[in-house]
N, C-alpha and C positions, 0 to 999 in steps of 0.2 A: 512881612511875608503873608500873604493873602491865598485861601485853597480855594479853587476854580472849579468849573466842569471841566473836563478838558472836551476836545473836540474830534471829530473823526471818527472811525471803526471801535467796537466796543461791547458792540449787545447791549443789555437791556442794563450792565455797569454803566455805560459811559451818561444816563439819563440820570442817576438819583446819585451817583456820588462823585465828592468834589475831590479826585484826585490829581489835578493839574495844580502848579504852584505860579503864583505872580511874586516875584522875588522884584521890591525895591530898593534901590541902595542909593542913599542921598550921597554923593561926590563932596558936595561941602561940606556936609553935616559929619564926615566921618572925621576917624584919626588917623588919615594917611598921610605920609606928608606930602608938601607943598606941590614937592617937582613930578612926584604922581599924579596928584590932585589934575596939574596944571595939562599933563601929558592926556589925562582920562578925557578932561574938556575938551581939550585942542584937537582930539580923534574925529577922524567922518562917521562917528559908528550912530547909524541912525537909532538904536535899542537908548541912547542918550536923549534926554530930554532936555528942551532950553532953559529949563528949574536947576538942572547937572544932577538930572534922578535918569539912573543906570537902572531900564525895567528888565527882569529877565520872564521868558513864561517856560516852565518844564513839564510836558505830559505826555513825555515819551513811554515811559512806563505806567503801568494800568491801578497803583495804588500809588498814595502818597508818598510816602517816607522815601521811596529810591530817586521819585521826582525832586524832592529837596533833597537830598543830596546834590540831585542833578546840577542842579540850581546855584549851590552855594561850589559845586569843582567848576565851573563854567564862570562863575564870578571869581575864584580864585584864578583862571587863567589869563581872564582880561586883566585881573590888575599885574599878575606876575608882567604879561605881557608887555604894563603900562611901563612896569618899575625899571627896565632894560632898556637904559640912556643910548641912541640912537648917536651910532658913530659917525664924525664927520669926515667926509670925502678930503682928502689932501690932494690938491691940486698938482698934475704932476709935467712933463712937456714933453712931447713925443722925441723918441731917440731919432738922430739923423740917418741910422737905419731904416727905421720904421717911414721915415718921411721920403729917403729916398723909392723904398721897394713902391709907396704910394703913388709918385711920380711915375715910376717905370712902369706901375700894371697901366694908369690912366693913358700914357701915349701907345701900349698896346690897345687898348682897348678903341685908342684913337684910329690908329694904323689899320685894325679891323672893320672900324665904320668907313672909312674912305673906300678901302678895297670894296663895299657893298654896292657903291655909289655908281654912277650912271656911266657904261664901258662903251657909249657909242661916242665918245670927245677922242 
């Protein structure tokens, strides 16, 4: 964890002190396990680096200390996030209800485009 400038509105604070935080967290190098590990990588989350270093920046608030905080509930939510095994879809097949009402709206909606069609035949 690295203290920054942060950037933006601030007064004559946001020039001389570093309270913005760059929060690194190496993916590999941790102790998490594997199938989080694997889930953290496999994300589109562009804040991942191609090293699997997860950068975070916090400098929403205007001193340090609530910025890390920031930092470290933001990295606790992406991994909670990571840890919650993604359910698989069970393949199911439409009822012959379902497939009938399908047919009967389509030949209405058939029956409606003819009537549209051209009445000088």
């Amino acid at each position: 964890m690295i203290s920054i400038r942060a950037r933006g509105a601030g007064g004559q604070n946001v020039n001389k002190v570093s309270s913005a935080i760059h929060l690194r967290f190496d993916i590999h190098a941790s102790s998490l396990p594997e199938t989080i590990k694997e889930r953290l990588l496999a994300s589109p989350d562009n804040r991942i680096s191609r090293d699997g270093v997860l950068i975070l920046k916090a400098q929403q608030h205007r001193t340090r200390e609530p910025n890390r905080l920031d930092a470290y509930t933001r990295l606790r939510g992406i991994i909670d996030a990571a840890a919650i095994e993604p359910l698989l879809r069970k393949t199911t097949k439409p009822t012959y209800a379902s497939r009938q009402r399908r047919l009967e709206s389509k030949s209405i909606h058939s029956r409606l485009k003819q009537l549209r069609g051209n009445r000088l035949e």
